[in-house]
C-alpha positions as CSV (number, residue, x, y, z in Angstrom):
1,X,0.0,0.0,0.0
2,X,1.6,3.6,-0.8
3,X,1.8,6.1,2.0
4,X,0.5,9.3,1.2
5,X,2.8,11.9,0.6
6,X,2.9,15.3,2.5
7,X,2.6,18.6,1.3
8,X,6.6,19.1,1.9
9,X,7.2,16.1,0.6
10,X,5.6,17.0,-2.7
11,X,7.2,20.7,-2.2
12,X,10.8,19.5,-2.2
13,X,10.0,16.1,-5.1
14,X,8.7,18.8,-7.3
15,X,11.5,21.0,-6.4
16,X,13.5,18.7,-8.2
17,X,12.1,17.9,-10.7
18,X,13.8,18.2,-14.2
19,X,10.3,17.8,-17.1
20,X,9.1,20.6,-14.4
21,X,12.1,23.0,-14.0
22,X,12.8,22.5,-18.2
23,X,8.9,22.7,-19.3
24,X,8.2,26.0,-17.7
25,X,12.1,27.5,-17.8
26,X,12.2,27.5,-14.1
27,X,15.2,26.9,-12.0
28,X,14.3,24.8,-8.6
29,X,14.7,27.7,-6.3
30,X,11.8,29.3,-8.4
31,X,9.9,26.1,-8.3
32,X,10.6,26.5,-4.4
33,X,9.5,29.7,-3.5
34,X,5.9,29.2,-6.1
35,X,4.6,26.2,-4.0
36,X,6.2,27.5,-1.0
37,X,3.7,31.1,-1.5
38,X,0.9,28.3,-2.6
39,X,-1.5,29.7,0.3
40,X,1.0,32.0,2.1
41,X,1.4,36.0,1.6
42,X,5.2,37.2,2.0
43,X,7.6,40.3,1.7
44,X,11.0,39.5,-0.4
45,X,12.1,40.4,2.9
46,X,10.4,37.0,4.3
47,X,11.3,34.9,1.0
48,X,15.0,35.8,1.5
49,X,14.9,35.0,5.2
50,X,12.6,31.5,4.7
51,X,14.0,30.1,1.1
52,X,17.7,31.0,2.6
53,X,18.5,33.1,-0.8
54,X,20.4,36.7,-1.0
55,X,17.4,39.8,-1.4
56,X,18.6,39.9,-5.0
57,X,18.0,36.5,-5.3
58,X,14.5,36.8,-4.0
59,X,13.7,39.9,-6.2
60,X,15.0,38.1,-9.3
61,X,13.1,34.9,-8.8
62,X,9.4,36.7,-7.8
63,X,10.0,39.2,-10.7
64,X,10.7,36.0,-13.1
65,X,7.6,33.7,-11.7
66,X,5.4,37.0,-11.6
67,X,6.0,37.9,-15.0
68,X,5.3,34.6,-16.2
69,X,1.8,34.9,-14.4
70,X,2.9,32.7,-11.4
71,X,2.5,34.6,-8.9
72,X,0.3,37.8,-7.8
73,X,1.1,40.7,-5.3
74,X,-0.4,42.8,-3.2
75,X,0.7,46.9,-2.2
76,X,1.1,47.6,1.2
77,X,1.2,51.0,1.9
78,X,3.0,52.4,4.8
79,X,4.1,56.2,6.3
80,X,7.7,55.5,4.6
81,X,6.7,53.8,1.5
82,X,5.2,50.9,0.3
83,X,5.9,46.7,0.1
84,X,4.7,44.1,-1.8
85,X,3.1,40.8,-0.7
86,X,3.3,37.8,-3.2
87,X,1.3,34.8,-3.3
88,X,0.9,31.9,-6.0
89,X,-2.0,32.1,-8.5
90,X,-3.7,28.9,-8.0
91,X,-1.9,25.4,-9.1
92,X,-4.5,25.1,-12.1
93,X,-2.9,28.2,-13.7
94,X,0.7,26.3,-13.4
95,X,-0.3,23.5,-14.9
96,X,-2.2,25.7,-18.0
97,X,1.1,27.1,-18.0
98,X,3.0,23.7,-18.7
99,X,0.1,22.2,-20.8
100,X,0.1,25.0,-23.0
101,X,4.2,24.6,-23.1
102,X,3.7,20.7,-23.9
103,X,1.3,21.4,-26.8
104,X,3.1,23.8,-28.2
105,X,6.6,21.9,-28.0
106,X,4.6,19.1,-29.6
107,X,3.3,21.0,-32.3
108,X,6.9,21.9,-33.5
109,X,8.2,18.6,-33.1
110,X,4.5,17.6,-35.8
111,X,5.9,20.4,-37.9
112,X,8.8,18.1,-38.5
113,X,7.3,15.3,-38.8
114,X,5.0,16.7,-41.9
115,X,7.8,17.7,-44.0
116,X,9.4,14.3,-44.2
């Protein structure tokens, strides 16, 4: 009988996962921090600190997974400026995201195989 996995479980096993990482052009610390923010506001400030990464290294992942539609954010205003909170669009939009990437990668490869 299997044992069911946990959700960190699942976290780090997708983490690592190569079809994922190479479908979508996402390195695993990107893969990381999207399931990680799966439910869960945070500040770069708290992705640094909980995904052990440099600021820059926070900044450039969210920016990458939120310009690819991954992720969302929120402005917090405050009396010296604002933050942003980020949190994962729902799973479903990930996985349009890499069925989308599959049909189009398999389109190409169809491309070739009409003009033998």
């Amino acid at each position: 009988m299997h044992e069911r996995k946990t959700l960190e479980e699942l976290r780090e096993e997708l983490k690592n996962d190569k079809i994922l990482t190479a479908i979508l052009g996402m390195n695993a610390t990107e893969v990381e921090i999207y399931f990680g923010l799966i439910g869960k506001e945070m500040s770069i400030d708290e992705i640094s600190e909980r995904f052990g990464i440099e600021k820059s290294s926070a900044y450039k992942c969210v920016g990458k997974l939120y310009r690819k539609g991954l992720l969302k954010r929120k402005k917090m205003n405050f009396s010296n400026g604002y933050n942003y909170l980020y949190i994962s669009e729902n799973p479903q939009k990930l996985m349009s995201l890499a069925k989308s990437r599959i049909a189009q990668w398999c389109e190409a490869i169809d491309s070739f195989s009409n003009e033998s």
